[in-house]
Steps between C-alpha positions, in 0.01 A plus 500: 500500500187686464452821720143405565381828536246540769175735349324559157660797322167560352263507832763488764318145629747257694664214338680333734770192379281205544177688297347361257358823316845640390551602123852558375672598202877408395580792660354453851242743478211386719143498521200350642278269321231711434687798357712229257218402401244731494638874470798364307449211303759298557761793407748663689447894483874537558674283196166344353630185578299177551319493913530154606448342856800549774630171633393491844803471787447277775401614805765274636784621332381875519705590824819428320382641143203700614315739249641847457402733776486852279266619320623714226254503258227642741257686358212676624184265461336572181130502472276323225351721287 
């Protein structure tokens, strides 16, 4: 099952389970739509694998599978330059 991991671990913005502007690679790593797309093009930082949209999880079935609560990627927010 995937961990679903709650936040961007480029600009720290929240990505709860049902969202529909989650990136990941095979790997989990997760990010926001913007940074996927725009700051990274579509490649993950971490193995340079392929970003593609997360499934979403149904709100419904969230309290017995609900996203994971840690965030252990968090980074400070980084600023465009």
């Amino acid at each position: 099952m995937l961990e679903l991991r709650p936040d961007c671990e480029c600009c720290n913005r929240d990505l709860p389970g049902d969202s529909d502007s989650a990136f990941i690679c095979s790997y989990e790593c997760t990010f926001c739509q913007n940074c996927a797309t725009e700051r990274l093009q579509l490649k993950c930082p971490n193995c340079s694998g392929e970003l593609v949209p997360r499934p979403r999880r149904a709100l419904e079935t969230q309290p017995q599978s609900p996203p994971e609560p840690e965030r252990p990627n968090t980074r400070p927010a980084q600023e465009d330059h």
